[in-house]
N, CA and C atoms as a LAMMPS dump frame, in Angstrom:
ITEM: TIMESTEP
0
ITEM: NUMBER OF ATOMS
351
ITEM: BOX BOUNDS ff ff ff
-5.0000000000000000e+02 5.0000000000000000e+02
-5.0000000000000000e+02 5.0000000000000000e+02
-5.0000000000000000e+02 5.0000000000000000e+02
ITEM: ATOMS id mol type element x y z
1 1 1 N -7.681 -22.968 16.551
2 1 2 C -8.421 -22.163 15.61
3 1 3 C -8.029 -20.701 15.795
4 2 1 N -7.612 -20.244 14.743
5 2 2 C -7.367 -18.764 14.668
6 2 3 C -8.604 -17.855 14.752
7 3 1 N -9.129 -16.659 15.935
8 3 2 C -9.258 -15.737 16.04
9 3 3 C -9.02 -14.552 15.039
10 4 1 N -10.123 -13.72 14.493
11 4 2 C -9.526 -12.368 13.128
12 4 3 C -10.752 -11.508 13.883
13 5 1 N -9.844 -10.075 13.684
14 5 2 C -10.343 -9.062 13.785
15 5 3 C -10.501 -8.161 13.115
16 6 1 N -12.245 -7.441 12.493
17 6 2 C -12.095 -6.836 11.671
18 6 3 C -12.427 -5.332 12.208
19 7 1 N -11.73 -4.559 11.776
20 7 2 C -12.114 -3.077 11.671
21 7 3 C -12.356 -2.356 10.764
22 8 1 N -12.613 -1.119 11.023
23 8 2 C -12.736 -0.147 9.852
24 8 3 C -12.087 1.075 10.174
25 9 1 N -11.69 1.916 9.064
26 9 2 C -10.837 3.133 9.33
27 9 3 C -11.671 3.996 8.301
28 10 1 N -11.958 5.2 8.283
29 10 2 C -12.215 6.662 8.016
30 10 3 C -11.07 7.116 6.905
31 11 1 N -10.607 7.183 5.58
32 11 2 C -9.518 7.697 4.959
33 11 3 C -10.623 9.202 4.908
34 12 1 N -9.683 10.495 4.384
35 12 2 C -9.768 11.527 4.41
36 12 3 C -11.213 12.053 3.36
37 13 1 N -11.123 11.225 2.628
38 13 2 C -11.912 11.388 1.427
39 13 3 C -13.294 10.494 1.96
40 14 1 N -13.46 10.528 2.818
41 14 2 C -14.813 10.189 3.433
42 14 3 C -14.852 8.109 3.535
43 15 1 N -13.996 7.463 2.394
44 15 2 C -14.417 6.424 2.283
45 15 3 C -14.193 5.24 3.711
46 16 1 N -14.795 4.722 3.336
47 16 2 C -14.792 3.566 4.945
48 16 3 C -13.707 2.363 4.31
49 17 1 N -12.854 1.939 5.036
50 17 2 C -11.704 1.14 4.973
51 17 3 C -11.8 0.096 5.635
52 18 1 N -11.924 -1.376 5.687
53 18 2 C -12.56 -2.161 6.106
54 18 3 C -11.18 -3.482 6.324
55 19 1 N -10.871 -4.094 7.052
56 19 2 C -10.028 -5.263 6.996
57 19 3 C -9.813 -6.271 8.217
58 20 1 N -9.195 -7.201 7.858
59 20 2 C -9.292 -8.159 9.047
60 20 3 C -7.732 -8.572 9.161
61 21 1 N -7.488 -8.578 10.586
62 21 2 C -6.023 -8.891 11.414
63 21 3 C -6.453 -10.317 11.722
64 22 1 N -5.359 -10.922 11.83
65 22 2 C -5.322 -12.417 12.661
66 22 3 C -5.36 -12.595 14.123
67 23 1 N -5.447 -13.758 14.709
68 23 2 C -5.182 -13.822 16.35
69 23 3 C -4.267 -12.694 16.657
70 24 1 N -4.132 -12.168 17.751
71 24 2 C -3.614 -11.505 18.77
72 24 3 C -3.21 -9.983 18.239
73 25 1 N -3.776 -9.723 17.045
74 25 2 C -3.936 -8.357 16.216
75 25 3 C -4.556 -7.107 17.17
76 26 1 N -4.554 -6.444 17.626
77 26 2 C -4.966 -5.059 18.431
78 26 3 C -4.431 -3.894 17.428
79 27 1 N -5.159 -2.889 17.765
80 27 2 C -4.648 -1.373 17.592
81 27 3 C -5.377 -0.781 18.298
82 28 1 N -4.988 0.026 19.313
83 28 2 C -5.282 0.639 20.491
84 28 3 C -4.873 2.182 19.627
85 29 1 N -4.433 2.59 18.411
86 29 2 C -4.332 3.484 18.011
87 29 3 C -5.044 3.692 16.945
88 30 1 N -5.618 4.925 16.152
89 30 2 C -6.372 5.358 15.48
90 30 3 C -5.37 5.362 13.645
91 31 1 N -6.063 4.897 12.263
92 31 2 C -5.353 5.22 11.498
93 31 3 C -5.771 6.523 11.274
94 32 1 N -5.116 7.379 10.488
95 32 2 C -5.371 8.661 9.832
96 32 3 C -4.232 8.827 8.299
97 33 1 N -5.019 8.223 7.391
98 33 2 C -4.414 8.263 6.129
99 33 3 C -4.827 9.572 5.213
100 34 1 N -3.433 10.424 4.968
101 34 2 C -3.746 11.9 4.84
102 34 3 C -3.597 11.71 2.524
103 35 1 N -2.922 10.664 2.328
104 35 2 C -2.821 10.842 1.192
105 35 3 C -3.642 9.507 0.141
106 36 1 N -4.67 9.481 0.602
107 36 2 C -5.555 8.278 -0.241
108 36 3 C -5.733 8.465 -1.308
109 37 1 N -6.925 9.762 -1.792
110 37 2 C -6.471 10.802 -3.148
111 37 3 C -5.702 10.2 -3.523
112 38 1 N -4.319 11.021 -3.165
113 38 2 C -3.029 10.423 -4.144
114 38 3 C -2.436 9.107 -4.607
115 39 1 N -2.888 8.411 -3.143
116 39 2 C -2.436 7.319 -3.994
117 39 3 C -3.31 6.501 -4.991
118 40 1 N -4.584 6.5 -4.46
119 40 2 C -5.505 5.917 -5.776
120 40 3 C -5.313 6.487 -7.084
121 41 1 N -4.897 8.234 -7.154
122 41 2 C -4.422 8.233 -8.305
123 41 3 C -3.609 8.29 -8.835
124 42 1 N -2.362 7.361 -8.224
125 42 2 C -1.173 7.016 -8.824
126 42 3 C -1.273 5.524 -9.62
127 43 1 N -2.397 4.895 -8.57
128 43 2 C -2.593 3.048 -8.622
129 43 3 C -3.456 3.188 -9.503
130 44 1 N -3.997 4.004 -10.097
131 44 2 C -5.256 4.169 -11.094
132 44 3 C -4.452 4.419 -12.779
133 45 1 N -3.588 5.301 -12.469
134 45 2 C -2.594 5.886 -13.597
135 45 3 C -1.152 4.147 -14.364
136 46 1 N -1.39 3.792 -13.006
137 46 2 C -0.085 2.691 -13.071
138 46 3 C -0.697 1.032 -13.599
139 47 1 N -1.86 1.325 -13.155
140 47 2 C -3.22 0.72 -13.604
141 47 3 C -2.769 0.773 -15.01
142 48 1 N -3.196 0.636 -15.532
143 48 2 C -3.436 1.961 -17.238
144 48 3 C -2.257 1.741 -17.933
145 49 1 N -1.177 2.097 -17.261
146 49 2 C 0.084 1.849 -17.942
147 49 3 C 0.003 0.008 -17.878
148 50 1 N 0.244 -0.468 -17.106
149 50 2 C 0.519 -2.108 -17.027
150 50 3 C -0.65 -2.55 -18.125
151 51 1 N -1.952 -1.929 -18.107
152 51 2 C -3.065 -2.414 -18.973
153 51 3 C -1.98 -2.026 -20.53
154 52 1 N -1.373 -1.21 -20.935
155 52 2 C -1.342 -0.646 -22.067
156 52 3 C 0.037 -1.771 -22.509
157 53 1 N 1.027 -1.886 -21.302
158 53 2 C 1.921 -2.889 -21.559
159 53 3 C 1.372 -4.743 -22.234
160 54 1 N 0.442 -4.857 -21.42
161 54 2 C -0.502 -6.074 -21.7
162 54 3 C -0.63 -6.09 -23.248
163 55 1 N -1.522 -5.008 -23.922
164 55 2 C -1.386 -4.716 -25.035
165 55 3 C -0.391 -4.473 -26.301
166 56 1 N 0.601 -4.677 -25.695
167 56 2 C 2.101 -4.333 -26.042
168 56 3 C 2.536 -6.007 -26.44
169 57 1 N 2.318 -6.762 -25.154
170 57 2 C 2.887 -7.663 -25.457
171 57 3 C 1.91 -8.973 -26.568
172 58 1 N 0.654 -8.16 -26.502
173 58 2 C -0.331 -9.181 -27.156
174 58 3 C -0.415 -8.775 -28.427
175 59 1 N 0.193 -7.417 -29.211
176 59 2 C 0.627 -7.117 -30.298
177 59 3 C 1.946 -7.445 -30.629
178 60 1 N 2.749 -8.411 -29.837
179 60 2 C 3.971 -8.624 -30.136
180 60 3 C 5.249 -7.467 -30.67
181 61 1 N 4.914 -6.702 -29.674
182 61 2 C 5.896 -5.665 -29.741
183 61 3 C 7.6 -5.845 -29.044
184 62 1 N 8.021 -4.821 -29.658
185 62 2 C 9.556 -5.555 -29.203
186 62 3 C 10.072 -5.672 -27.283
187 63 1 N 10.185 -7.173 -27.561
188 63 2 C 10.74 -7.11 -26.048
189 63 3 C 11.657 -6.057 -25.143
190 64 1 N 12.468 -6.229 -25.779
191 64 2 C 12.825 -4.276 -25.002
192 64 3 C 11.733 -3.518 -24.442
193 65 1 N 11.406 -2.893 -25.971
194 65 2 C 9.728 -2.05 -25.454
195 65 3 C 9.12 -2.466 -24.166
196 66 1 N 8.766 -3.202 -24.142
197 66 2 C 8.268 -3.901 -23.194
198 66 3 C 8.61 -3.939 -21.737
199 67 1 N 9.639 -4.639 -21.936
200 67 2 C 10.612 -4.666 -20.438
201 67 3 C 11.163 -2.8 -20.058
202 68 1 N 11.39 -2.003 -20.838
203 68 2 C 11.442 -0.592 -20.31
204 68 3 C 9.918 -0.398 -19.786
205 69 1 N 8.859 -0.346 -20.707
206 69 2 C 7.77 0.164 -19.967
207 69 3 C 7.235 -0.535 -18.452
208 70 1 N 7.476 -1.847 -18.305
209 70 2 C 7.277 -2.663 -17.148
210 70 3 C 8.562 -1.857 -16.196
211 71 1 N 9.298 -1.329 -16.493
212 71 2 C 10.179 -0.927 -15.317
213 71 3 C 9.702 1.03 -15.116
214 72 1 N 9.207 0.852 -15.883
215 72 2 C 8.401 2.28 -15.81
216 72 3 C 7.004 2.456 -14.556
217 73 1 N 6.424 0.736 -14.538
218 73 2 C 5.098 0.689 -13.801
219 73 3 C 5.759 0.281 -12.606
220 74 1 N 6.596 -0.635 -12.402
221 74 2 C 7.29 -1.106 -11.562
222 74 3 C 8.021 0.148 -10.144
223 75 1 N 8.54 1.375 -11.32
224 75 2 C 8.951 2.644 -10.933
225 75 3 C 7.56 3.777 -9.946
226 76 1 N 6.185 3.307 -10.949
227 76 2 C 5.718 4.004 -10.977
228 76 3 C 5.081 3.602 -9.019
229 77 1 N 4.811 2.144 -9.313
230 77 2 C 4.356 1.271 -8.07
231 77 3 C 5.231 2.119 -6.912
232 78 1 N 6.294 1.609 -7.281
233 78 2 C 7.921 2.022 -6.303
234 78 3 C 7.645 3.27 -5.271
235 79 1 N 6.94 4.083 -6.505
236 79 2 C 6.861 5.757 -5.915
237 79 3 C 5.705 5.815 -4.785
238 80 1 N 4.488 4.749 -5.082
239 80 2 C 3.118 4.72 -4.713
240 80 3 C 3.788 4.313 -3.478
241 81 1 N 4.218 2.931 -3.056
242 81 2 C 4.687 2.886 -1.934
243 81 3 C 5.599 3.711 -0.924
244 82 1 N 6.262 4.32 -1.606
245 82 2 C 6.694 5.051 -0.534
246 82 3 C 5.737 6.273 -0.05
247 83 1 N 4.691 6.997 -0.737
248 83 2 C 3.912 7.857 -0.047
249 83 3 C 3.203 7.175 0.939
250 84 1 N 2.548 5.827 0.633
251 84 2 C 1.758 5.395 1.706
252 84 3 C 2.776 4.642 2.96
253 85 1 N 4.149 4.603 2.715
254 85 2 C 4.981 3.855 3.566
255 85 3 C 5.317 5.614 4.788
256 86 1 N 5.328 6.758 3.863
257 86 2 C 5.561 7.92 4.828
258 86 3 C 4.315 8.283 5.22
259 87 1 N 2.813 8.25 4.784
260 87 2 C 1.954 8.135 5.176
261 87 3 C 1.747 7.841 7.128
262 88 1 N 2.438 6.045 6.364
263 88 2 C 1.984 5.283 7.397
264 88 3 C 2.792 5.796 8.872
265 89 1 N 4.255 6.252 8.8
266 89 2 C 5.079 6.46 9.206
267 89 3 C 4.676 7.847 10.218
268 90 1 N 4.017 8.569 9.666
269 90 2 C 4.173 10.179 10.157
270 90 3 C 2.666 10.027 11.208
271 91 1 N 1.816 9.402 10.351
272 91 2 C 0.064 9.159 11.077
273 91 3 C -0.01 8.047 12.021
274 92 1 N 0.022 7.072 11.263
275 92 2 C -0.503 5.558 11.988
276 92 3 C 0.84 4.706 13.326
277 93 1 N 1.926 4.94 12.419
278 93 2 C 3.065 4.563 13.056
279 93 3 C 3.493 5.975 14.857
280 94 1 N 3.101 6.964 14.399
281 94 2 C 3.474 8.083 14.743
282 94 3 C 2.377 7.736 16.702
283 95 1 N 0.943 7.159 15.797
284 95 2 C -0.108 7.22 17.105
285 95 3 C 0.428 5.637 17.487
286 96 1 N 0.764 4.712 16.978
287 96 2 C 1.196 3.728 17.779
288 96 3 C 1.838 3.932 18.673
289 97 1 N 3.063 4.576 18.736
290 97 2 C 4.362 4.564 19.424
291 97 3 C 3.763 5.17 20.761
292 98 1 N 2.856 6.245 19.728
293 98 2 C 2.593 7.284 21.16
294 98 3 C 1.722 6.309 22.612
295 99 1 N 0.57 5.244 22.058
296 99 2 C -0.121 4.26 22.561
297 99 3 C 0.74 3.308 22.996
298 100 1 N 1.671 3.285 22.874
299 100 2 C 2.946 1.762 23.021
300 100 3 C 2.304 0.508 22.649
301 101 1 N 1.991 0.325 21.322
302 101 2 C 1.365 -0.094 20.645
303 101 3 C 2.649 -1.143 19.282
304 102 1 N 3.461 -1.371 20.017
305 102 2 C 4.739 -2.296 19.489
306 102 3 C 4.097 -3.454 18.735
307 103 1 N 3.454 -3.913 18.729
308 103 2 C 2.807 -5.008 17.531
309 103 3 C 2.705 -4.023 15.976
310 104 1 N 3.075 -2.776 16.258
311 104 2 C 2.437 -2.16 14.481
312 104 3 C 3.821 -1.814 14.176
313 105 1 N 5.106 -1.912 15.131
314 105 2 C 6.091 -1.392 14.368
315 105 3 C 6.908 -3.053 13.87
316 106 1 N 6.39 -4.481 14.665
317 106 2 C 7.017 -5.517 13.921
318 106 3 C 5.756 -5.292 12.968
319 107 1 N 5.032 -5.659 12.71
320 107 2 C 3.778 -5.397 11.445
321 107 3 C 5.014 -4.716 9.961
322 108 1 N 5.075 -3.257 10.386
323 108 2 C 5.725 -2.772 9.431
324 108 3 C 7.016 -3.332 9.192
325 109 1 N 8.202 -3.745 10.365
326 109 2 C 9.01 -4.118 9.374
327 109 3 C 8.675 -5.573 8.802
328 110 1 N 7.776 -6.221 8.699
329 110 2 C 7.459 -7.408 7.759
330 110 3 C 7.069 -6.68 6.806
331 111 1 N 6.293 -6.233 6.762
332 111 2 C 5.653 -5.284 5.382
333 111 3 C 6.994 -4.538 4.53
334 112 1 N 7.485 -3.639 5.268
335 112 2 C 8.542 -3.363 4.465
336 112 3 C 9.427 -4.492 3.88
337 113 1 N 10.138 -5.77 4.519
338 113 2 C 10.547 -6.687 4.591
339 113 3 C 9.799 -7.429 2.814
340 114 1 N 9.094 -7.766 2.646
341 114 2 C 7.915 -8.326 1.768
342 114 3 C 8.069 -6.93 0.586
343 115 1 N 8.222 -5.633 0.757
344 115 2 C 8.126 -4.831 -0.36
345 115 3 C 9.189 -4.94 -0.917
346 116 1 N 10.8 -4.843 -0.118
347 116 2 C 12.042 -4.705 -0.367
348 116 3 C 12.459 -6.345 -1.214
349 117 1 N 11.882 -7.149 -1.131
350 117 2 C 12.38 -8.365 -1.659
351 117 3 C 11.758 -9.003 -2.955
């Protein structure tokens, strides 16, 4: 039987961040996510666009149309991840290393691994 651990993290904007790791999950290091703001309002904006594409395709608009604006949200996603991937990199990754806390840097390259494919 698998063991999960849940914590919570503090983002900047006051909100409480809540999630659960599997067996043998630790962080002996603190997160500190400096760009939440931003990214909710990129995922909020990209939101919106994919909603408007939906609409696009349920008015039977031209496939082209379509497939450009999906590579537009796709673009837009693209961008979102990399702030929270340098985010993660400069804060969270930054206090691992310092903790020797090597379970968060295989963590990330699966994560990256899973974004890139």
């Amino acid at each position: 039987m698998s063991e999960h651990h849940e914590h919570t993290h503090i983002g900047p904007d006051g909100k409480e961040y809540t999630h659960t790791h599997g067996e043998g999950h630790t962080h002996p290091h603190t997160h500190s996510h400096t760009q939440t703001k931003a990214v909710l309002n990129r995922l909020s904006r990209a939101i919106g666009h994919l909603e408007s594409v939906r609409r696009m395709v349920e008015e039977g608009r031209d496939c082209t149309e379509v497939l450009v604006q999906l590579a537009a949200v796709r673009s837009a996603l693209n961008n979102t991840s990399k702030i929270i991937l340098q985010d993660h990199v400069e804060h969270c990754l930054a206090d691992a290393v310092e903790s020797g806390d090597l379970q968060s840097i295989e963590e990330l390259n699966r994560a990256i691994e899973k974004l890139i494919t």
